[in-house]
VEXTORZA-291963 format. One record per atom (N, C-alpha, C, O): residue number from 0; x, y, z; chain; atom name. Coordinates in Angstrom, 1 decimal, padded with zeros to 4 digits, always signed. Example, Ala and Ser with C-alpha at 12.3 -4.5 7.8 and 13.67 -1.06 7.14 Angstrom:
BEGIN
<num->0	east->+013.2	north->-005.7	up->+007.8	chaine->A	atome->N>
<num->0	east->+012.3	north->-004.5	up->+007.8	chaine->A	atome->CA>
<num->0	east->+013.2	north->-003.3	up->+007.8	chaine->A	atome->C>
<num->0	east->+014.2	north->-003.3	up->+008.5	chaine->A	atome->O>
<num->1	east->+012.8	north->-002.2	up->+007.1	chaine->A	atome->N>
<num->1	east->+013.7	north->-001.1	up->+007.1	chaine->A	atome->CA>
<num->1	east->+012.9	north->+000.0	up->+007.9	chaine->A	atome->C>
<num->1	east->+013.4	north->+001.1	up->+008.0	chaine->A	atome->O>
***
This chain:
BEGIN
<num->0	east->-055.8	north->-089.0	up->-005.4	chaine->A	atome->N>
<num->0	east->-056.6	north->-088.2	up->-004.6	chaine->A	atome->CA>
<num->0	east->-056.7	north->-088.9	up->-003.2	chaine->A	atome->C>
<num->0	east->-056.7	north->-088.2	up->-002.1	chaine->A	atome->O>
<num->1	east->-056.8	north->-090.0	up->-003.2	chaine->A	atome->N>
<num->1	east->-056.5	north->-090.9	up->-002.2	chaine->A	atome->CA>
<num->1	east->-055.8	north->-090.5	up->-001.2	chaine->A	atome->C>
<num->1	east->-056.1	north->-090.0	up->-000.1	chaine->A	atome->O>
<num->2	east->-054.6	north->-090.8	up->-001.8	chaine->A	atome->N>
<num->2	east->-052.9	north->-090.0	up->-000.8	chaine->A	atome->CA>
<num->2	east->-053.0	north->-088.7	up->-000.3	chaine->A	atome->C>
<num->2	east->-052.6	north->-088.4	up->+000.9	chaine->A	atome->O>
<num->3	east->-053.5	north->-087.9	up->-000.9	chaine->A	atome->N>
<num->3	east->-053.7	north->-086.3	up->-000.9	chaine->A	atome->CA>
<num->3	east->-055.1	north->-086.3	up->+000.5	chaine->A	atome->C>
<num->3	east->-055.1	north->-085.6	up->+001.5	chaine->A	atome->O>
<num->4	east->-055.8	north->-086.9	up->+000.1	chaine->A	atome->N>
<num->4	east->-057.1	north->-087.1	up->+001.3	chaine->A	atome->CA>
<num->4	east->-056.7	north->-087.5	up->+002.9	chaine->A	atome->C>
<num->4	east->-057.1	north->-087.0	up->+004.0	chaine->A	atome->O>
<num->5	east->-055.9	north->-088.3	up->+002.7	chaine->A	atome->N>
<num->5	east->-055.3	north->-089.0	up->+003.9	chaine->A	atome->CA>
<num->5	east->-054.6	north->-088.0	up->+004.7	chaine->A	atome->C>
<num->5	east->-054.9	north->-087.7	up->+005.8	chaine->A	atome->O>
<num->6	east->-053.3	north->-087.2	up->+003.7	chaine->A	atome->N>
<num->6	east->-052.1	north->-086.8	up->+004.4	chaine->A	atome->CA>
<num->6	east->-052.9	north->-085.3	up->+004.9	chaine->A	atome->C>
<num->6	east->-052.6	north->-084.7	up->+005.9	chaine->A	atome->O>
<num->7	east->-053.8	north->-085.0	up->+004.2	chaine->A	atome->N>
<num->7	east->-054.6	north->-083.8	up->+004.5	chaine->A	atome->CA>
<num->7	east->-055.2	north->-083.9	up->+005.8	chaine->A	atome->C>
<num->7	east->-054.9	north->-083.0	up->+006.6	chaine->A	atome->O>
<num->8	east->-056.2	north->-084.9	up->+006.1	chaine->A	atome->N>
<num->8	east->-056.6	north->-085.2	up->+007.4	chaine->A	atome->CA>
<num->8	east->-055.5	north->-085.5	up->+008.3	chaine->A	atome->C>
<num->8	east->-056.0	north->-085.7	up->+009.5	chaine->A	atome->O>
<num->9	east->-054.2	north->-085.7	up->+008.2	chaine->A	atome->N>
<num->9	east->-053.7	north->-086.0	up->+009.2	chaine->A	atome->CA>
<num->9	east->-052.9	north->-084.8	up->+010.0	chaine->A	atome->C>
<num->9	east->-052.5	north->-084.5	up->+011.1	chaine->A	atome->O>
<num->10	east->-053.0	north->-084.1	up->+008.6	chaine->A	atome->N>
<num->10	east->-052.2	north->-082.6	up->+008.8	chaine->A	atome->CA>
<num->10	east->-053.1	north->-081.4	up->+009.5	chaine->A	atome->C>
<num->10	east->-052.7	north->-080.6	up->+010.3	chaine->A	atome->O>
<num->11	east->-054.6	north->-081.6	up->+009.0	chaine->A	atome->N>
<num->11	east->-055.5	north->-081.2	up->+010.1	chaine->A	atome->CA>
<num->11	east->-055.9	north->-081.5	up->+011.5	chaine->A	atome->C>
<num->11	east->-056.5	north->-080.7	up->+012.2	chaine->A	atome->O>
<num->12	east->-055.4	north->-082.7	up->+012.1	chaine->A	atome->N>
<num->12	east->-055.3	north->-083.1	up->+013.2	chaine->A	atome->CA>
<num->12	east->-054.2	north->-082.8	up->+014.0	chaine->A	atome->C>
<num->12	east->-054.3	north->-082.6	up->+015.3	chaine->A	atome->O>
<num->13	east->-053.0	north->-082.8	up->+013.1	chaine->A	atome->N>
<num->13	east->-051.8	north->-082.1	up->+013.8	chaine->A	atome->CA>
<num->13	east->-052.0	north->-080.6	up->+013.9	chaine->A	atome->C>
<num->13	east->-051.6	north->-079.9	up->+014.9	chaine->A	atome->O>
<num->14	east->-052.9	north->-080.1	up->+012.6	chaine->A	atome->N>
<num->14	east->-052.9	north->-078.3	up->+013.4	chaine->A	atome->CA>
<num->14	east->-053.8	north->-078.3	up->+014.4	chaine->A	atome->C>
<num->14	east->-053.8	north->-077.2	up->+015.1	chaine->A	atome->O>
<num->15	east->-054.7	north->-079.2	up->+014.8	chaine->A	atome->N>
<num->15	east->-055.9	north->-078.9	up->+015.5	chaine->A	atome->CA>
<num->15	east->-055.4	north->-079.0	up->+016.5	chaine->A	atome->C>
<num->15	east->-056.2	north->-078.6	up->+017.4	chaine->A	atome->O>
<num->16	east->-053.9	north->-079.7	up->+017.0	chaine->A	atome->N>
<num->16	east->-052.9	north->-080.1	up->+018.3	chaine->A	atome->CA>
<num->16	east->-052.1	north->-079.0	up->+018.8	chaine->A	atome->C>
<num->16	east->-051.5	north->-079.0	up->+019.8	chaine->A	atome->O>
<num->17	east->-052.3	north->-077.8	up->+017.7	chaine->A	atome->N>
<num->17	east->-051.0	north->-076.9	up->+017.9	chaine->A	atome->CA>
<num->17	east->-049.4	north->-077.2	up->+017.0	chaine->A	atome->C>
<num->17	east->-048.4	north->-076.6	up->+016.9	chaine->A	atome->O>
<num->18	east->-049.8	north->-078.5	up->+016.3	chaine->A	atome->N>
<num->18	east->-048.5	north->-078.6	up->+015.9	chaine->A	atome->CA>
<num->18	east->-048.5	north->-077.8	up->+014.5	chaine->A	atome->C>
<num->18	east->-049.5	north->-077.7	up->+013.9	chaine->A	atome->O>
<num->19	east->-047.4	north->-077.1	up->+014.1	chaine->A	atome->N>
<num->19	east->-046.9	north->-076.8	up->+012.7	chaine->A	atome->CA>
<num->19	east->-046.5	north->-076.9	up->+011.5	chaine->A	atome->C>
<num->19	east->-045.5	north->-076.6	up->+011.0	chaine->A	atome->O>
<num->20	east->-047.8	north->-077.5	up->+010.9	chaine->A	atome->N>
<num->20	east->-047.5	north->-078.6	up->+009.9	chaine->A	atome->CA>
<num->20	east->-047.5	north->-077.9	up->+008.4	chaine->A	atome->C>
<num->20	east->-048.1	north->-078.4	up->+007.5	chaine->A	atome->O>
<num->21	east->-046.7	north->-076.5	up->+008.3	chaine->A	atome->N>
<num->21	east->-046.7	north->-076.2	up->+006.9	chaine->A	atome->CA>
<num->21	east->-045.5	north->-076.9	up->+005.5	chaine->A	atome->C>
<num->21	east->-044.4	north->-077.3	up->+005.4	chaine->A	atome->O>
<num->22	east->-046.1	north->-076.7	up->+005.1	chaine->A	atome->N>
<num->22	east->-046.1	north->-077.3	up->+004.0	chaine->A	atome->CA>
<num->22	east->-045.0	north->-076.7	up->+002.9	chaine->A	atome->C>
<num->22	east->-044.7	north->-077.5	up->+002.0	chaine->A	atome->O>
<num->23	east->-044.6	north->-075.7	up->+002.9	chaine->A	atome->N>
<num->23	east->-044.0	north->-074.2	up->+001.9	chaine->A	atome->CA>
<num->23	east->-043.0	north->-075.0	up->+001.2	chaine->A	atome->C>
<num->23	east->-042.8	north->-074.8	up->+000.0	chaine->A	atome->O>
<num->24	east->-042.1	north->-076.1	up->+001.8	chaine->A	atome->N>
<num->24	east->-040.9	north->-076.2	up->+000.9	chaine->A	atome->CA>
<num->24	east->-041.4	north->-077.5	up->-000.3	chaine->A	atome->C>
<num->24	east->-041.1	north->-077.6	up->-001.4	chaine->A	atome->O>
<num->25	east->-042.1	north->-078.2	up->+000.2	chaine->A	atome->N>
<num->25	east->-042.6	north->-079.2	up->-000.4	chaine->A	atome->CA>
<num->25	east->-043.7	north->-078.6	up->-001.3	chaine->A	atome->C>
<num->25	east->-044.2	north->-079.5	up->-002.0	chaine->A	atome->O>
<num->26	east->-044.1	north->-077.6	up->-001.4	chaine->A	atome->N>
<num->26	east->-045.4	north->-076.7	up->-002.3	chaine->A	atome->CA>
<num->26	east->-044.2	north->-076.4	up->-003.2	chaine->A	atome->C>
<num->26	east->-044.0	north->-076.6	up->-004.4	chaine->A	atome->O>
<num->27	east->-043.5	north->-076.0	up->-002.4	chaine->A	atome->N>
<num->27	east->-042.7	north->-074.8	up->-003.6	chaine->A	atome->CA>
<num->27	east->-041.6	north->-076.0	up->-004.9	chaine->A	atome->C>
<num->27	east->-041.3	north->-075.7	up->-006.1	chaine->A	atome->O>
<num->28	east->-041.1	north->-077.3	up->-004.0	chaine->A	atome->N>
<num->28	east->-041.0	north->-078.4	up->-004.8	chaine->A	atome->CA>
<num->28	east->-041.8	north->-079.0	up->-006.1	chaine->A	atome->C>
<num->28	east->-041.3	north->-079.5	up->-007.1	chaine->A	atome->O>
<num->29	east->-042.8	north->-078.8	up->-005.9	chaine->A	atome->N>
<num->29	east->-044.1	north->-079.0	up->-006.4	chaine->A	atome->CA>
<num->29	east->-044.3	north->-078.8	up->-007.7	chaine->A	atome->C>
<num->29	east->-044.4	north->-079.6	up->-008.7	chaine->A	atome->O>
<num->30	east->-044.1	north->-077.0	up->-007.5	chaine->A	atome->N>
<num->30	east->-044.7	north->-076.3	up->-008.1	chaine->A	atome->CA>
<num->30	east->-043.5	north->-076.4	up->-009.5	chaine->A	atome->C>
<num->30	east->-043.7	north->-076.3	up->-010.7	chaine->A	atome->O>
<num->31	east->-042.2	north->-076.5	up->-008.8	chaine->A	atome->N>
<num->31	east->-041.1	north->-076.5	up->-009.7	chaine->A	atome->CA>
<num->31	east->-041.4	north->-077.6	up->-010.6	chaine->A	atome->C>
<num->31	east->-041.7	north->-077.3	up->-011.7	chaine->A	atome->O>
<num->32	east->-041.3	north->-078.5	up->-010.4	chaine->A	atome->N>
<num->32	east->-041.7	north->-079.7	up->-011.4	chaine->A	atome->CA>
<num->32	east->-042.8	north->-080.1	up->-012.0	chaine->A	atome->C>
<num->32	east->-042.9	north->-080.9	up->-013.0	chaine->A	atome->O>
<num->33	east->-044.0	north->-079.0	up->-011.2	chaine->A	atome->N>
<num->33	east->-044.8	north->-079.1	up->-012.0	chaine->A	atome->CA>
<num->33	east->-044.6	north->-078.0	up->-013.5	chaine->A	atome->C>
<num->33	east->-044.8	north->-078.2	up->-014.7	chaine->A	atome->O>
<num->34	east->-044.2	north->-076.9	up->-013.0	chaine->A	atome->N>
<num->34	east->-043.4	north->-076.2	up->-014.2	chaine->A	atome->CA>
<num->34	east->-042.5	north->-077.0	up->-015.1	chaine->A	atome->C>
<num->34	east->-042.8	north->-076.8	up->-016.3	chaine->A	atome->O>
<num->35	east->-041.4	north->-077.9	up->-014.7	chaine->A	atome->N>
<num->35	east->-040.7	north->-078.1	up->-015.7	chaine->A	atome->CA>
<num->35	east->-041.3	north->-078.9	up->-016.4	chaine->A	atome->C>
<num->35	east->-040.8	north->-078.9	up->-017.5	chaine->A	atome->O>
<num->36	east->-042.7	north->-080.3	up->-016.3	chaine->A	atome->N>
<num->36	east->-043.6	north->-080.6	up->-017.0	chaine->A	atome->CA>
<num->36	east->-044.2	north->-080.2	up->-017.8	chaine->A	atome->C>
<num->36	east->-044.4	north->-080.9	up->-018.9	chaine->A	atome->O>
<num->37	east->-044.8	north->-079.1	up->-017.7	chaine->A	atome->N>
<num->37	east->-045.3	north->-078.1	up->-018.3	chaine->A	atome->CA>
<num->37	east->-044.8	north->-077.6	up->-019.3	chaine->A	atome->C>
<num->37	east->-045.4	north->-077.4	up->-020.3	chaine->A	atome->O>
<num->38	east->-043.3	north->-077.1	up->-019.4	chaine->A	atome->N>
<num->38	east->-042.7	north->-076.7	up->-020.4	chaine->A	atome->CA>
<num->38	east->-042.7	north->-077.6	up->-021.4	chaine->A	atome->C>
<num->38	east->-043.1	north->-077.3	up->-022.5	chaine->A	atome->O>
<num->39	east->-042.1	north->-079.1	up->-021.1	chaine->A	atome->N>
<num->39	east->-041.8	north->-080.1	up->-021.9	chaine->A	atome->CA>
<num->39	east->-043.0	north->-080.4	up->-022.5	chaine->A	atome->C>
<num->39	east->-043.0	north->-080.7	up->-023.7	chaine->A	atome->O>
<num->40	east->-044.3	north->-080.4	up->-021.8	chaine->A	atome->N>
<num->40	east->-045.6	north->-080.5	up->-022.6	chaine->A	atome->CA>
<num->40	east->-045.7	north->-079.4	up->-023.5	chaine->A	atome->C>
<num->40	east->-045.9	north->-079.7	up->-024.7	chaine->A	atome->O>
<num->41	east->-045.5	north->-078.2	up->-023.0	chaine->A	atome->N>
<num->41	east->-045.8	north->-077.0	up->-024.3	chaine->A	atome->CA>
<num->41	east->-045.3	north->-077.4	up->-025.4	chaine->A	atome->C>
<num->41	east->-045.9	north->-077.4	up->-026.5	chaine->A	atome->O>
<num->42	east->-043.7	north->-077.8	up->-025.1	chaine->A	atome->N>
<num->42	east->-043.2	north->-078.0	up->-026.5	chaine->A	atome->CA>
<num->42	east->-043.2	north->-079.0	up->-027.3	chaine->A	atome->C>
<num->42	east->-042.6	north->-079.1	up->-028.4	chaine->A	atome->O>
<num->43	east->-044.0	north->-079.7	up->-026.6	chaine->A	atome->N>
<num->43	east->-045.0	north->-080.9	up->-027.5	chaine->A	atome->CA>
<num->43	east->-045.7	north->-081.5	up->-028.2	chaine->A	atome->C>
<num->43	east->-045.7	north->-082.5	up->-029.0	chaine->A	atome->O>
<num->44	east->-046.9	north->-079.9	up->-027.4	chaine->A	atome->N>
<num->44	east->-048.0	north->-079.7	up->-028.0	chaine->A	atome->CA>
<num->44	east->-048.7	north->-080.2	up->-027.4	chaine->A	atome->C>
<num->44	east->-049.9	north->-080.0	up->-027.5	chaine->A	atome->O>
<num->45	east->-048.0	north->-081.1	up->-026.3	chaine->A	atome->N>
<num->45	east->-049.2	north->-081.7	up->-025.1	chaine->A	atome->CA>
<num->45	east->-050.6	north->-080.9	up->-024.4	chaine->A	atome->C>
<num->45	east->-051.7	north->-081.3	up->-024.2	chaine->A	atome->O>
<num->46	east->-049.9	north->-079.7	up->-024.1	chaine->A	atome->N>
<num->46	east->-051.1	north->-079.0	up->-023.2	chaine->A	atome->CA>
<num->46	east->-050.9	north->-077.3	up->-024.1	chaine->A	atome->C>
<num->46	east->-050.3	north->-076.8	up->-025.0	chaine->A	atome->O>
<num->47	east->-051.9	north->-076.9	up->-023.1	chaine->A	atome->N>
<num->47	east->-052.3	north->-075.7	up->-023.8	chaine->A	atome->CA>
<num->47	east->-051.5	north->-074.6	up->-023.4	chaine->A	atome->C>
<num->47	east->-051.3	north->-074.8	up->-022.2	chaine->A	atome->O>
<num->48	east->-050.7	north->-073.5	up->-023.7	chaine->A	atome->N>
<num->48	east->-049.7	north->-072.5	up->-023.8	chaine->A	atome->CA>
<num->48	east->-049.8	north->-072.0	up->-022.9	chaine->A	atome->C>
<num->48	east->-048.8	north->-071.9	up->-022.2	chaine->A	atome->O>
<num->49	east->-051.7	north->-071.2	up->-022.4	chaine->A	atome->N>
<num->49	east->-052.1	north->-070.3	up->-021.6	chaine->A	atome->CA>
<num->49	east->-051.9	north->-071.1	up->-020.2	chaine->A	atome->C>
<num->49	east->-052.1	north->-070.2	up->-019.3	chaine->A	atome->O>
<num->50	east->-051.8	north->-071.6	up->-019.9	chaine->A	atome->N>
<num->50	east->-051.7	north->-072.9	up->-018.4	chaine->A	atome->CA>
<num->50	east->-050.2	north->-072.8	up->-017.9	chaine->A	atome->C>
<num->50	east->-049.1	north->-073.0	up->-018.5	chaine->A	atome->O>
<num->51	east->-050.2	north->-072.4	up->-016.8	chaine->A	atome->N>
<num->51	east->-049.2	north->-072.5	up->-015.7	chaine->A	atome->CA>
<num->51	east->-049.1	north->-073.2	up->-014.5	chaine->A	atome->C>
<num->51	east->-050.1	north->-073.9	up->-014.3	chaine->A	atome->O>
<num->52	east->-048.2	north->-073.2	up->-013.7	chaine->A	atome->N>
<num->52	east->-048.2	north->-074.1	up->-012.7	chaine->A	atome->CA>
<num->52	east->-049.0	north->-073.6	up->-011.7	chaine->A	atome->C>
<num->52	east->-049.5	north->-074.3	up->-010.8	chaine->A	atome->O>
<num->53	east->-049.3	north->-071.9	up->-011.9	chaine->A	atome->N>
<num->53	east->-050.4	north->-072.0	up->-010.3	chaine->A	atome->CA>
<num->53	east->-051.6	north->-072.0	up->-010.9	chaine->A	atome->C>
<num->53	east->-052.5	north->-071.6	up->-010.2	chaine->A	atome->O>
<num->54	east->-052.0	north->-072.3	up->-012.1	chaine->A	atome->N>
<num->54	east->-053.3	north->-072.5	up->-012.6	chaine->A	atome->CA>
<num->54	east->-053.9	north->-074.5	up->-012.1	chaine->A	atome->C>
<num->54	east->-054.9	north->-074.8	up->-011.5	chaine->A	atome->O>
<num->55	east->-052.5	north->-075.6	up->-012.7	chaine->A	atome->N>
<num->55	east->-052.4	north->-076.5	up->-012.4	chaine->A	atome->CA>
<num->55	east->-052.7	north->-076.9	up->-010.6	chaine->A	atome->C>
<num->55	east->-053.5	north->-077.6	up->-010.1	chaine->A	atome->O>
<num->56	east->-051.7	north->-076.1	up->-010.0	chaine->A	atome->N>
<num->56	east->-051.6	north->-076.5	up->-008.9	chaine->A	atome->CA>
<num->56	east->-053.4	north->-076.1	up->-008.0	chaine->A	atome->C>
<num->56	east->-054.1	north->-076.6	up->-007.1	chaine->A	atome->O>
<num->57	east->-053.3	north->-075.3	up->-008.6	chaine->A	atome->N>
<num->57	east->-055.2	north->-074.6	up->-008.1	chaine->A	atome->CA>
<num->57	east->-056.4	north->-076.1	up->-008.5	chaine->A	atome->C>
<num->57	east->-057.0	north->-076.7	up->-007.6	chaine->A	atome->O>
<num->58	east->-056.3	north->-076.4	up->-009.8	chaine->A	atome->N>
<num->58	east->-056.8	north->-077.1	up->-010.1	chaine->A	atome->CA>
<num->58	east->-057.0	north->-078.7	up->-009.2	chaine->A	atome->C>
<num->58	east->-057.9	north->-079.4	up->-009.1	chaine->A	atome->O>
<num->59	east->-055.5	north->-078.7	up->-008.6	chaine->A	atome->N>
<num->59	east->-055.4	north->-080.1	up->-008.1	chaine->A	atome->CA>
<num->59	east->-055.9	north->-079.9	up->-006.6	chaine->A	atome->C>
<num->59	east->-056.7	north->-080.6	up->-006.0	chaine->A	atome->O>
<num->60	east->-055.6	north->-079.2	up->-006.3	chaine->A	atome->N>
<num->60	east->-055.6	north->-078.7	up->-004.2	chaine->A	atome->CA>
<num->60	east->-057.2	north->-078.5	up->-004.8	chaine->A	atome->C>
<num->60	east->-057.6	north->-078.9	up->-003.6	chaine->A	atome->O>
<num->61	east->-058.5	north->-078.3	up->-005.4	chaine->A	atome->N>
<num->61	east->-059.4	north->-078.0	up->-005.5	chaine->A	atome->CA>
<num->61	east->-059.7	north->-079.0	up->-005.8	chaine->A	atome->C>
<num->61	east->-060.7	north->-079.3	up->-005.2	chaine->A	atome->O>
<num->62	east->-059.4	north->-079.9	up->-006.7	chaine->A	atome->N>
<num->62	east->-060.5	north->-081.4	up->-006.9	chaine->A	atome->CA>
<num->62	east->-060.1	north->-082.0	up->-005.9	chaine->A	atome->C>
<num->62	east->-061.1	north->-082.3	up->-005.3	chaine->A	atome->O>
<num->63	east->-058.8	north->-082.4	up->-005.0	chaine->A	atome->N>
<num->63	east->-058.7	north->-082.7	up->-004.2	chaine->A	atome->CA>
<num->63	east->-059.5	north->-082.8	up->-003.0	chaine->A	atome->C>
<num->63	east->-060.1	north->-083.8	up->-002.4	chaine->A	atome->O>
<num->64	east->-059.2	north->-081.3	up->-002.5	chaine->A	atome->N>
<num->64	east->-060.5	north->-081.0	up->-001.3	chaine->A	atome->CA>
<num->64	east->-061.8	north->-081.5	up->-001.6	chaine->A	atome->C>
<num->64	east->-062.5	north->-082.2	up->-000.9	chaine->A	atome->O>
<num->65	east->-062.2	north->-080.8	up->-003.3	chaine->A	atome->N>
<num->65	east->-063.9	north->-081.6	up->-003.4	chaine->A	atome->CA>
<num->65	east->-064.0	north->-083.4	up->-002.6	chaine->A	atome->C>
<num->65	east->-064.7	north->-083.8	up->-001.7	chaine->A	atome->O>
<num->66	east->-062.8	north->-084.0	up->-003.5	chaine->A	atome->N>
<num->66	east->-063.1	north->-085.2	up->-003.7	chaine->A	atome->CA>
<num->66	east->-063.2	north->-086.0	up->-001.9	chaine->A	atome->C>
<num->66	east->-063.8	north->-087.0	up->-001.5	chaine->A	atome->O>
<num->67	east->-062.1	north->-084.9	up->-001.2	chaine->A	atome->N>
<num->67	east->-062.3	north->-085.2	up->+000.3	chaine->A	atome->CA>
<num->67	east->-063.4	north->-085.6	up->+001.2	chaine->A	atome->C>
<num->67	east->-063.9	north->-086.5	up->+001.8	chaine->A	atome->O>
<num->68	east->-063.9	north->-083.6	up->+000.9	chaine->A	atome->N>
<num->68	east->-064.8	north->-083.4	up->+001.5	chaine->A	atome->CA>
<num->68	east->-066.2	north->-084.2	up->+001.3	chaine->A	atome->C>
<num->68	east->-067.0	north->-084.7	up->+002.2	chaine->A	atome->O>
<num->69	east->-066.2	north->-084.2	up->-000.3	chaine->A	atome->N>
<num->69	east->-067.6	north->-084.9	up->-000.5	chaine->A	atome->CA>
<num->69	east->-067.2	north->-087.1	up->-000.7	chaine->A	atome->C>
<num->69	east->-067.7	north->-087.9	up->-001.4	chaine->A	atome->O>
<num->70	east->-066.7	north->-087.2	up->-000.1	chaine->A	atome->N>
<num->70	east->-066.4	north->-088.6	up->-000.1	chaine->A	atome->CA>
<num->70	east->-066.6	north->-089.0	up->-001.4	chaine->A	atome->C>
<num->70	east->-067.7	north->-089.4	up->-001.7	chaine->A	atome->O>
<num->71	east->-065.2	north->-088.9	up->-002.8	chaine->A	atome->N>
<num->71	east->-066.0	north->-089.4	up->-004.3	chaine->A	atome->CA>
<num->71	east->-065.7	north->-090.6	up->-003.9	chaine->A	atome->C>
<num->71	east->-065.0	north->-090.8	up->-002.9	chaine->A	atome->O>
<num->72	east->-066.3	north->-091.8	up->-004.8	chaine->A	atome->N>
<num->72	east->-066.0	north->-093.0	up->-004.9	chaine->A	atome->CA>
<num->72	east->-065.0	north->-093.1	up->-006.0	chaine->A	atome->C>
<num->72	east->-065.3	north->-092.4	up->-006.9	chaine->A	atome->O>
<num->73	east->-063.9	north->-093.8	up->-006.3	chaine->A	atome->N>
<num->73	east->-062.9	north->-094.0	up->-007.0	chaine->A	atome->CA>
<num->73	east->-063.4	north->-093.7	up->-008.6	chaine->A	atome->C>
<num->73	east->-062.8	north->-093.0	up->-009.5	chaine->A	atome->O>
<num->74	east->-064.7	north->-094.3	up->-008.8	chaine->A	atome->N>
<num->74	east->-065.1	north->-094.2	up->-010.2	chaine->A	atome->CA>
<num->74	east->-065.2	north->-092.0	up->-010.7	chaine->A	atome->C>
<num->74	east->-064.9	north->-091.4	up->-011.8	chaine->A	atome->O>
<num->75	east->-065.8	north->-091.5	up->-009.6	chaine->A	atome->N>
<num->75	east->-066.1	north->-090.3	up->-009.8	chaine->A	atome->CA>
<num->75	east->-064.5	north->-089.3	up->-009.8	chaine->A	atome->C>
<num->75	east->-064.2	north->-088.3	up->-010.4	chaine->A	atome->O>
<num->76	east->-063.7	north->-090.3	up->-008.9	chaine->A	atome->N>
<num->76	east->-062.3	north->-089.6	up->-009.2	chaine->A	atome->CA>
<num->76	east->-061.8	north->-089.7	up->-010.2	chaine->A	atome->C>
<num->76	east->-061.2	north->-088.7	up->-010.6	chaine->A	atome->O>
<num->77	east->-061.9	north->-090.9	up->-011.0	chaine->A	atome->N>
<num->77	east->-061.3	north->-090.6	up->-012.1	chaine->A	atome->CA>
<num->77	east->-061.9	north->-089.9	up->-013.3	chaine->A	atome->C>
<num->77	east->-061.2	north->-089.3	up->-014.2	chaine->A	atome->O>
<num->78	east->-062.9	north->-089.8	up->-013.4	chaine->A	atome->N>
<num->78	east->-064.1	north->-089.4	up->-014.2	chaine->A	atome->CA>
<num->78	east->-063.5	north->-087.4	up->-014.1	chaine->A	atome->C>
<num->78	east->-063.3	north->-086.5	up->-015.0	chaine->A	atome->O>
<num->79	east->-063.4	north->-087.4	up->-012.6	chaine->A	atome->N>
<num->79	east->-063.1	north->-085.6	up->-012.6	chaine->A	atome->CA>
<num->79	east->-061.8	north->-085.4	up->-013.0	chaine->A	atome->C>
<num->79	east->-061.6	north->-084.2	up->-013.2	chaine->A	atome->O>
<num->80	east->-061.0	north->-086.1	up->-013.1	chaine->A	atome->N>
<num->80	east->-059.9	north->-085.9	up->-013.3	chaine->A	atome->CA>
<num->80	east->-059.2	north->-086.0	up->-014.9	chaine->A	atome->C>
<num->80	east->-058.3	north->-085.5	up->-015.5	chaine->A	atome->O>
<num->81	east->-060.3	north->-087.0	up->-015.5	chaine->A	atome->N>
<num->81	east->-060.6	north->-087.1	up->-016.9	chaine->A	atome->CA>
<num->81	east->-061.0	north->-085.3	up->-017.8	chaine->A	atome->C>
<num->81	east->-060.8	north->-084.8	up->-018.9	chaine->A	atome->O>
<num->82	east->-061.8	north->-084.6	up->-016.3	chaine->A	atome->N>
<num->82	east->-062.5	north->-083.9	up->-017.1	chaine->A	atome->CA>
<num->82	east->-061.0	north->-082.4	up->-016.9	chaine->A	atome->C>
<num->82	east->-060.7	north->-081.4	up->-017.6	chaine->A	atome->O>
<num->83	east->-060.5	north->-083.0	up->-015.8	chaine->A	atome->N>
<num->83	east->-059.9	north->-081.8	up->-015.6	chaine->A	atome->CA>
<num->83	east->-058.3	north->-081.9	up->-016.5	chaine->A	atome->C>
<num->83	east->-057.4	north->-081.0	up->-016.4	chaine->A	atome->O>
<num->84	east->-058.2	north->-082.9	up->-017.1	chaine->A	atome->N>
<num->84	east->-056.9	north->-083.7	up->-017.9	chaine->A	atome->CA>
<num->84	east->-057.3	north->-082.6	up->-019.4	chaine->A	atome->C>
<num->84	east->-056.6	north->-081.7	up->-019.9	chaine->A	atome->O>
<num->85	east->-058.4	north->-082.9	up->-019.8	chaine->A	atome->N>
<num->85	east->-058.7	north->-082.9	up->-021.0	chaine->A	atome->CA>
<num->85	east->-059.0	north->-081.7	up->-021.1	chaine->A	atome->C>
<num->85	east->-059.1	north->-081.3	up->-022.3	chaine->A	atome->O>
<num->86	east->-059.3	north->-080.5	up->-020.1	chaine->A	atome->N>
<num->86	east->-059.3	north->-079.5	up->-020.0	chaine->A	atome->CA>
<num->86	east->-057.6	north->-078.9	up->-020.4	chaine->A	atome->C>
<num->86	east->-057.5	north->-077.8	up->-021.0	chaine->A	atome->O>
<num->87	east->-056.8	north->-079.4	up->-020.1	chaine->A	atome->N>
<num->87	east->-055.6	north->-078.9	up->-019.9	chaine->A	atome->CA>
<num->87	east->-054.4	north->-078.9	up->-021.5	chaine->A	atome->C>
<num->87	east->-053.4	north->-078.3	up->-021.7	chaine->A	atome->O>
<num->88	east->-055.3	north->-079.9	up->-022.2	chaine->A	atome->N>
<num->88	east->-055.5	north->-080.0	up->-023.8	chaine->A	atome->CA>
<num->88	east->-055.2	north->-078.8	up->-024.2	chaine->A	atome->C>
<num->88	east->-055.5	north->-077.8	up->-023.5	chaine->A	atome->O>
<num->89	east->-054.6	north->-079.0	up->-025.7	chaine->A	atome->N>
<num->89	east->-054.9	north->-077.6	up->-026.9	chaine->A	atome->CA>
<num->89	east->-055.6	north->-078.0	up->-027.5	chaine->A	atome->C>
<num->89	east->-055.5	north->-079.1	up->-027.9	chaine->A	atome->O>
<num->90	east->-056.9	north->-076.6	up->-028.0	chaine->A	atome->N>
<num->90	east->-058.2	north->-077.0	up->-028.1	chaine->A	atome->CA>
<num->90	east->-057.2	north->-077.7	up->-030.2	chaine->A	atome->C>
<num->90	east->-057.9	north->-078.2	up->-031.0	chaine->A	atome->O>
***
């Protein structure tokens, strides 16, 4: 969350300059590997069937921003991420 906090603020500073700082091929990288994880988890048994990569990817860009905006302290990052891991379980 750390990394993600940082590159986030720097990329808001570059838009706030005029510069063009999208993101699309590196999202869409992302999103692929986060899929091909996902499958290999399904067939596992790792994670839950109904879960896809833009359910995943939602989940992360959103604890993320929280954990930005609200300054977590390391202990609370991992704590949310515990909650948001075990969510991703078959019940």
């Amino acid at each position: 969350m750390e990394q993600a906090a940082a590159k986030r603020t720097v990329s808001e500073l570059l838009a706030g300059n005029g510069i063009d700082v999208r993101a699309s091929g590196p999202v869409t990288a992302l999103q692929r590997e986060i899929q091909a994880l996902l499958g290999r988890a399904e067939r596992a048994g790792a994670v839950r069937e109904d879960v896809g990569a833009a359910e995943v990817m939602a989940l992360l860009a959103a604890t993320s921003d929280a954990a930005l905006r609200s300054e977590w302290d390391r202990d609370l990052q991992e704590r949310a991420l515990a909650v948001v891991f075990n969510g991703l379980r078959p019940a």
